[in-house]
C-alpha positions as CSV (number, residue, x, y, z in Angstrom):
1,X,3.2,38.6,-20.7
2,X,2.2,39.8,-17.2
3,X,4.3,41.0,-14.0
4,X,2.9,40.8,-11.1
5,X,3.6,43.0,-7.6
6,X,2.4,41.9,-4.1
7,X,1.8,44.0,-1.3
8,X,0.4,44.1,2.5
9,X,2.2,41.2,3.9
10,X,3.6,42.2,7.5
11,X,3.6,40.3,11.1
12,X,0.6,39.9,12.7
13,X,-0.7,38.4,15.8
14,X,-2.7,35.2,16.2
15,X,-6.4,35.9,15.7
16,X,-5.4,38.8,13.6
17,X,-6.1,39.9,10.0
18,X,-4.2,41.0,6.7
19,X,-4.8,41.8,3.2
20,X,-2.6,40.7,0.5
21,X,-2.8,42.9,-2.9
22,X,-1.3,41.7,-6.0
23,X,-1.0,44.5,-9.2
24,X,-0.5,43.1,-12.3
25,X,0.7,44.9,-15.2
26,X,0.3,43.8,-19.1
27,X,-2.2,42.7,-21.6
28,X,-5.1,40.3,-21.1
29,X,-5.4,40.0,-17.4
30,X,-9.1,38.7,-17.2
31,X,-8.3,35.2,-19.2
32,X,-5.7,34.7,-16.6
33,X,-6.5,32.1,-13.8
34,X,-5.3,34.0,-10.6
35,X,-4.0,32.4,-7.6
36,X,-1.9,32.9,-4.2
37,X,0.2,30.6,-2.6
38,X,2.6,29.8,0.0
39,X,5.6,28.1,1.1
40,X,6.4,28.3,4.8
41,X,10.4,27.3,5.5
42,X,11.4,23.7,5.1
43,X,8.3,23.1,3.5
44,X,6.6,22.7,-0.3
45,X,4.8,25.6,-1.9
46,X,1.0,25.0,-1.8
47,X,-1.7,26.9,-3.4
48,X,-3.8,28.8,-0.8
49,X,-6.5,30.3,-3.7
50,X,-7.2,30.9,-6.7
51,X,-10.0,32.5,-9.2
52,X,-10.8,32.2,-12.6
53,X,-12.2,34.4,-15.0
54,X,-16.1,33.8,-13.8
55,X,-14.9,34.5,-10.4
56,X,-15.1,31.0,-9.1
57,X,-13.0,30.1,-6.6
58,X,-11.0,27.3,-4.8
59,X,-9.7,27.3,-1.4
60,X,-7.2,24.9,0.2
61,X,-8.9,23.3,3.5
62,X,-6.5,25.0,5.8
63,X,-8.1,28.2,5.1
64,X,-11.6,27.8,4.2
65,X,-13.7,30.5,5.8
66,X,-10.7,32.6,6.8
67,X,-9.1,33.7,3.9
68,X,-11.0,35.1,0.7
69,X,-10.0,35.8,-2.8
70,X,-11.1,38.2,-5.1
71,X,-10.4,40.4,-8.2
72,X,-10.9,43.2,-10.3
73,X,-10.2,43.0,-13.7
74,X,-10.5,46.6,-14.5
75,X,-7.6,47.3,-11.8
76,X,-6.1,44.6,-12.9
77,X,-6.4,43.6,-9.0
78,X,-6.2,40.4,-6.9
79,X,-6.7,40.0,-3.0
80,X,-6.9,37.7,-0.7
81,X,-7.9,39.1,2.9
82,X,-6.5,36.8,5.7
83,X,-9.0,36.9,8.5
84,X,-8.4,35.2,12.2
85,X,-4.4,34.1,11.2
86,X,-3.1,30.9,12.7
87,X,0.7,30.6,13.3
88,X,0.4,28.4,10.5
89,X,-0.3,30.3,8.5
90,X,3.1,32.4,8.3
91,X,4.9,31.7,5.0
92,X,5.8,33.6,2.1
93,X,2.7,34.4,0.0
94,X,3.1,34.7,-3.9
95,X,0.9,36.1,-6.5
96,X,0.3,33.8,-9.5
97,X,-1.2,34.1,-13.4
98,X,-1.5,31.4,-14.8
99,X,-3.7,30.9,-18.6
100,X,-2.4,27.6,-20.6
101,X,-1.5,29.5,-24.0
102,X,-0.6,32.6,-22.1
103,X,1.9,31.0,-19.5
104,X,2.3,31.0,-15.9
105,X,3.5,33.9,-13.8
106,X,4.9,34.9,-10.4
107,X,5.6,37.8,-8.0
108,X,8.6,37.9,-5.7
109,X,6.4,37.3,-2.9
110,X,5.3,38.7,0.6
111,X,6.3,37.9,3.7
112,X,3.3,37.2,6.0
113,X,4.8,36.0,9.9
114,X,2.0,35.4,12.9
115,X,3.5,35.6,16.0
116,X,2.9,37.2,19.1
């Protein structure tokens, strides 16, 4: 079992930049598949990264070459720094651990608002 504890969300103005932390605590963190995503209000919750245990990573299109996502297993560390933030881009931003005999796991989330 893993919990997991974001940090860093926070309002931001257009053009700005943030970076998310998510601390994970518990056994086996590097076979975990880690992962943030979002779900703005009214709206689905969509994956916005994630990395797997070789470090490769996935990005949804709405944030390809803003936002990167990285990890470090011996800190038992994920980030994603948000770079040149869209209004869009406001939402609540959850840490996820996912493994397929290990289970899937979430943080309570983040609150990340652009605005000016």
């Amino acid at each position: 079992q893993v919990q997991l504890v974001e940090s860093g969300g926070g309002l931001v103005q257009p053009g700005g930049s943030l970076r998310l932390s998510c601390a994970a605590s518990g056994s086996l963190f590097g076979v975990y598949t880690m992962g943030w995503y979002r779900q703005a209000p009214g709206k689905q919750r969509e994956l916005v990264a994630h990395i797997i245990t070789d470090g490769s990573t996935r990005y949804a299109d709405s944030v390809k070459g803003r936002f990167t996502i990285s990890r470090d297993n011996a800190k038992k560390m994920v980030y994603l720094q948000m770079n040149n933030l869209k209004f869009e881009d406001t939402a609540v931003y959850s840490c996820n651990a996912w493994d397929r005999r290990l289970g899937n796991y979430w943080g309570q989330g983040t609150q990340v608002t652009v605005s000016s």
